[in-house]
C-alpha positions as CSV (number, residue, x, y, z in Angstrom):
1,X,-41.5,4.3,-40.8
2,X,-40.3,2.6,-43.7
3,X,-37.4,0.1,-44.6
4,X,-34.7,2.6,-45.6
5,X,-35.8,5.0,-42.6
6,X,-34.9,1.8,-40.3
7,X,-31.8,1.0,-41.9
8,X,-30.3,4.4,-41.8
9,X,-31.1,4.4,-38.1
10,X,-29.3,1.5,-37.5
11,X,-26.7,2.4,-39.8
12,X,-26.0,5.9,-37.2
13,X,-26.0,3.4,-34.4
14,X,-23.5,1.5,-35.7
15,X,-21.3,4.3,-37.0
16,X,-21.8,6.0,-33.2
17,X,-21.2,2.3,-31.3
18,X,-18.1,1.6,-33.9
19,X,-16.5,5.1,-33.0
20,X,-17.0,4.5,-29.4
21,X,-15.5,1.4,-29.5
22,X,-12.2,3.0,-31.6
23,X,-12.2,5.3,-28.2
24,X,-12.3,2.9,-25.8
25,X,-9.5,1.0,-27.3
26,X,-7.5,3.8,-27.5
27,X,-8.0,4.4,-23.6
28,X,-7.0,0.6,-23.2
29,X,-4.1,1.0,-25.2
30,X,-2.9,4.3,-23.0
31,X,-3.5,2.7,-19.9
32,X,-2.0,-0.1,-20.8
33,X,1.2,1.6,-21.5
34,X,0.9,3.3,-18.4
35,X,0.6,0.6,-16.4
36,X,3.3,-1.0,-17.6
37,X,5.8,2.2,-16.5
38,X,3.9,2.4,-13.0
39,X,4.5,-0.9,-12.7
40,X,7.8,-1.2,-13.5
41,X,8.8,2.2,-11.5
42,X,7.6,0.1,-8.5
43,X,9.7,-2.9,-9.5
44,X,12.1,-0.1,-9.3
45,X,11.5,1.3,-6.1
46,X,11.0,-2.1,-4.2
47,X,14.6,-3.2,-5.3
48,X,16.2,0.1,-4.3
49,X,14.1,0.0,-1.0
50,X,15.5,-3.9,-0.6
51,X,19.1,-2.7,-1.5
52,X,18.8,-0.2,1.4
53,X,17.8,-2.1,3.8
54,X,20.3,-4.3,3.4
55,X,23.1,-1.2,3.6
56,X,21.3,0.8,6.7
57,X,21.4,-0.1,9.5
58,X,18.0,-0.9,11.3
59,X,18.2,1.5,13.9
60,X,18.0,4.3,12.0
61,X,21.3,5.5,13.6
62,X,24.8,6.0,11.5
63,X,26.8,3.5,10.5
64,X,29.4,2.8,13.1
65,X,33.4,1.7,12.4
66,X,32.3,-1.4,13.5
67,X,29.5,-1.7,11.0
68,X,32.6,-1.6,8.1
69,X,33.4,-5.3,9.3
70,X,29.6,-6.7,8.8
71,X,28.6,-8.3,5.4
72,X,25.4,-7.0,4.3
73,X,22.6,-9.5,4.6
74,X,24.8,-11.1,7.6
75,X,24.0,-10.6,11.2
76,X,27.5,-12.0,12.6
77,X,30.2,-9.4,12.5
78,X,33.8,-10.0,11.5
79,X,36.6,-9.8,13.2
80,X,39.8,-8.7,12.3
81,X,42.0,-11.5,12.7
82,X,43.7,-11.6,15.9
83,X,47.7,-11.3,15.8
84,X,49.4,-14.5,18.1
85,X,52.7,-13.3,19.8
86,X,56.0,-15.4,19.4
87,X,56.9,-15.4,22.9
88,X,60.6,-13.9,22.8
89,X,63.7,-16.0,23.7
């Protein structure tokens, strides 16, 4: 094998490495992308799951009249301010 035989061998090797390189950066670059929109979707859904939470009740079971007077994020309930009574003349 001669000189210019070698070269041109390493020359296709290079060519082939250098376009499988371009590839795999393009890959990167895709999945990049789409990781950043997967994780931001979950960002997404762990704030809405939060924000529910917060609104349902734990139980599982409908919200009660009762339930109107509670602050979310609170555990004490309110209570409607009780009415004192003037005792009549």
């Amino acid at each position: 094998m001669n000189v210019i035989e070698l070269l041109a061998g390493i020359q296709a090797q290079h060519d082939k490495t250098a376009a499988r390189a371009d590839e795999l950066r393009d890959q990167i670059q895709h999945l990049t992308a789409a990781l950043t929109e997967t994780e931001t979707r979950l960002a997404n859904l762990v704030t809405t799951q939060k924000v529910i939470a917060e609104l349902a009740p734990a139980s599982g079971q409908p919200r009660t009249a009762r339930d109107e007077h509670r602050l979310p994020g609170h555990r004490e309930h309110l209570q409607p301010a009780s009415r004192s009574r003037v005792p009549s003349p």
